[in-house]
N, C-alpha and C positions, 0 to 999 in steps of 0.2 A: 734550155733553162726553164723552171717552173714559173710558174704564174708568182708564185708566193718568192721565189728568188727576185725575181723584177720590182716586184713590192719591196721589197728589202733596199733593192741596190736605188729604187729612186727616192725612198723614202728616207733611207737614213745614212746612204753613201759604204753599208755594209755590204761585201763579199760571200758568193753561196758557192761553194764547189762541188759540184751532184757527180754523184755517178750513178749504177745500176743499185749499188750494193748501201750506198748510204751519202753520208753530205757534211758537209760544213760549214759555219758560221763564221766571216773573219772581218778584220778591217786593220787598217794601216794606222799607228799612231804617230807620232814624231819621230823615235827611232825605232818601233820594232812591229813587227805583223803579232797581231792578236789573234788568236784560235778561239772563238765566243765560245758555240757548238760545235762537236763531232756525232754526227748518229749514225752508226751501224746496224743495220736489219739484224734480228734475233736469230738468221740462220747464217748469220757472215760473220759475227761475233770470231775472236779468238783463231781469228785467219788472217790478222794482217791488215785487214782494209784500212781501218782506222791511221795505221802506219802510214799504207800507201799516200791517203789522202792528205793527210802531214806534209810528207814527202813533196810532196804536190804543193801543197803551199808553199813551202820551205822553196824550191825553187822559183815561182814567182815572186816572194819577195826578195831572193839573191838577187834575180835578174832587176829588182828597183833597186839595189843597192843595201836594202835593210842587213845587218848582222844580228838582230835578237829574233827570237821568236818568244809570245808569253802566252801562256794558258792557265785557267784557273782553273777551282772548284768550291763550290758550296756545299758544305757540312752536310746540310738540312736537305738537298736536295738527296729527292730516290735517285739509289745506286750508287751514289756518291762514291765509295769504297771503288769500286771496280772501275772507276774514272779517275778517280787518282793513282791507282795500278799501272792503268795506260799513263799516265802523265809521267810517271817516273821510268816506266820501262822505257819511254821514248826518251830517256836523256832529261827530262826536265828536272830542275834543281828549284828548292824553295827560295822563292823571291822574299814574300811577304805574308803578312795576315791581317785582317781585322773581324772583328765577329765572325760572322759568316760568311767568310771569303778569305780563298787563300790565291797567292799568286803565284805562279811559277814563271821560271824564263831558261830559257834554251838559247845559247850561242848558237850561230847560225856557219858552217864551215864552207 
């Protein structure tokens, strides 16, 4: 684990999952595991990783019991578009919105 993942998990009780290829940001809410961030390296893009690391989530929270999974996106943020691509291709269906922030949530099987 990185320096900056430890910072994370002591500071604010969030979740990093690293791999080679990229990472991501999560944390447990009441009922359901949040995906903050996913970052894929610009030469891993459009291979899956992103999935796997889901994937990967999506099993730790089965094994706590969680059944949702939720991920957003912001508008305004760069790329935005090709974060939402991922968010739908992986099964995620629109939850919510407000200004600049939309929700999505994924049943967990």
């Amino acid at each position: 684990m990185s320096m900056y993942s430890n910072y994370l998990k002591e500071r604010t009780d969030k979740e990093v999952l690293e791999t080679e290829q990229g990472f991501a940001v999560y944390s447990f809410t009441q009922d359901a595991v949040y995906i903050e961030d996913i970052f894929v390296d610009k030469d891993f893009r459009h291979s899956n990783v992103a999935s796997d690391i889901a994937d990967k989530i999506s099993e730790i929270a089965k094994s706590k019991g969680f059944k949702k999974m939720l991920g957003s996106i912001c508008p305004s943020t760069k790329n935005s578009t090709e974060g939402l691509k991922v968010l739908l291709a992986y099964g995620f269906k629109l939850d919510s919105s407000t200004n600049n922030f939309i929700l999505f949530a994924k049943d967990l099987e």
